[in-house]
C-alpha positions, 0 to 999 in steps of 0.5 A: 685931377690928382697929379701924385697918380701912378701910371698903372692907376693912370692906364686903369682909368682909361681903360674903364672910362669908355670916352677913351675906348679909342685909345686903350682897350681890354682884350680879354676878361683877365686883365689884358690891354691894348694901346691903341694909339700908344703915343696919344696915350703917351701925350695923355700921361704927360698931360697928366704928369705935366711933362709935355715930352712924353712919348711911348717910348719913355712911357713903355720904360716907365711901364717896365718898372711895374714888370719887377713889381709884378703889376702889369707884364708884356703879352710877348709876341703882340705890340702894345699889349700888356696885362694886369698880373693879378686881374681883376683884384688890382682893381681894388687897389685904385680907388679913383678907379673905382669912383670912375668905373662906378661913373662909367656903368651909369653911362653905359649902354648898347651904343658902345663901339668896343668889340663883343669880347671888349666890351665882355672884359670892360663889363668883367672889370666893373662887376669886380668893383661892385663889392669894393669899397674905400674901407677895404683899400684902408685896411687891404695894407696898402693904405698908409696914414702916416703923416709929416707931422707924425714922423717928425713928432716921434712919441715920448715912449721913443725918447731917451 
């Protein structure tokens, strides 16, 4: 697993990959979620990130750096609910969620615990992705192909 990803991104694949629909779970078709188990979804993001005293606590700050950054906001009056600003287009921003929810939909089925309208927003999220593809996110201008060597390199027409 790729340890440079975002907790947005990280939240994303939980969300889409239904072996963890009993922590994290949609609960509407425009991009609202619930933490079911908030501090497991906590230990989860640390595990990830290698930081083994994450707790909710340090997650929901984490989680207000993308309010300013207007990705995901609090649903006001409801614990552990928040929601993707610009649903379902930020999912096209995550490739790795993509390579999963494609994974996800060959292993769905009937047997899925999640509620109607859960299962409803689950199936909204991964009929987005289907017209998603890698060169779409290399040219929607969040891509970036800069590397170390071209920045320290700068081309003879920058020289004095």
């Amino acid at each position: 697993m790729e340890s440079a990803i975002t907790l947005w991104q990280f939240l994303l694949q939980l969300l889409l990959d239904q072996k963890h629909e009993h922590l994290i779970c949609w609960t509407s078709n425009d991009g609202e979620f619930k933490l079911l188990k908030a501090e497991e979804v906590a230990k989860l993001w640390g595990l990830r990130k290698n930081k083994t005293n994450m707790n909710y606590d340090k997650l929901s700050r984490a989680l207000r750096y993308y309010y300013d950054k207007n990705i995901i906001k609090k649903v006001i009056g409801q614990k552990f609910v928040y929601k993707f600003v610009s649903f379902p287009e930020i999912l096209k921003m995550d490739p790795h969620a993509v390579e999963i929810s494609r994974e996800s939909l060959l292993l769905q089925d009937s047997d899925c615990k999640a509620s109607p309208e859960g299962r409803e927003a689950h199936k909204h999220g991964l009929a987005a992705l289907k017209s998603t593809s890698r060169n779409e996110y290399i040219h929607s201008g969040l891509y970036s192909s800069f590397t170390i060597n071209s920045l320290q390199n700068p081309p003879d027409a920058f020289k004095a």
